[in-house]
N, C-alpha and C positions, 0 to 999 in steps of 0.2 A: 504494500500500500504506500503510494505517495501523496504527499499534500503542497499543497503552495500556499503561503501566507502575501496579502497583500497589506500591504501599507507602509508609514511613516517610521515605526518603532519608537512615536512619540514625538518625532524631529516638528512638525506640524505647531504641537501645545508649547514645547519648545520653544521654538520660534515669537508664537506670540507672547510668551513670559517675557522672553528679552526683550520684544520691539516694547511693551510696555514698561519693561525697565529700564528705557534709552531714554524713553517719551518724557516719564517723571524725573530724571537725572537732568536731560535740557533745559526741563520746568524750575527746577533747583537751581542749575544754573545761570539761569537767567536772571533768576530775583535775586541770589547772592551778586551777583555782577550790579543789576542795579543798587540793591543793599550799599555793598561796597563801592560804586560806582568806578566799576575797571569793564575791561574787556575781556571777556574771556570767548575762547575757540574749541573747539572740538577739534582733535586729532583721530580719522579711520587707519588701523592697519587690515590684514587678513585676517586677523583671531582675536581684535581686541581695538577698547577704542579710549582715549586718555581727554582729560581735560586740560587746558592752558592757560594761563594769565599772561597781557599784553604787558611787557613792560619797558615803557616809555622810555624811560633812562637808558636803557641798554638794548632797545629798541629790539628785543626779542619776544621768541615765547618762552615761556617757564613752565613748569607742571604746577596746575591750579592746585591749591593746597585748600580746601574747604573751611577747614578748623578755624 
């Protein structure tokens, strides 16, 4: 006897867990940016994705530090 299984193996529910916890991390960052009144960016890679702070002086980005 053989069988075929179809689907996701979850990747699907997955998926939407993250895009909503990218959604609420934006929403965070945006008030903290105006809170703090700075800039902050979004950095994508392949596997993962970082926050930044603009900083004027040194006219870089830095890793957004929330705290």
């Amino acid at each position: 006897m053989a069988g075929l299984s179809v689907g996701d193996g979850g990747l699907g529910k997955q998926l939407q867990r993250e895009s909503r916890r990218l959604q609420a991390l934006l929403q965070l960052a945006g008030q903290e940016a105006v809170m703090r009144q700075v800039q902050v960016g979004v950095g994508f890679s392949r596997h993962a994705y970082t926050f930044y702070q603009w900083q004027g002086t040194t006219r870089n980005w830095v890793w957004f530090d929330a705290d």
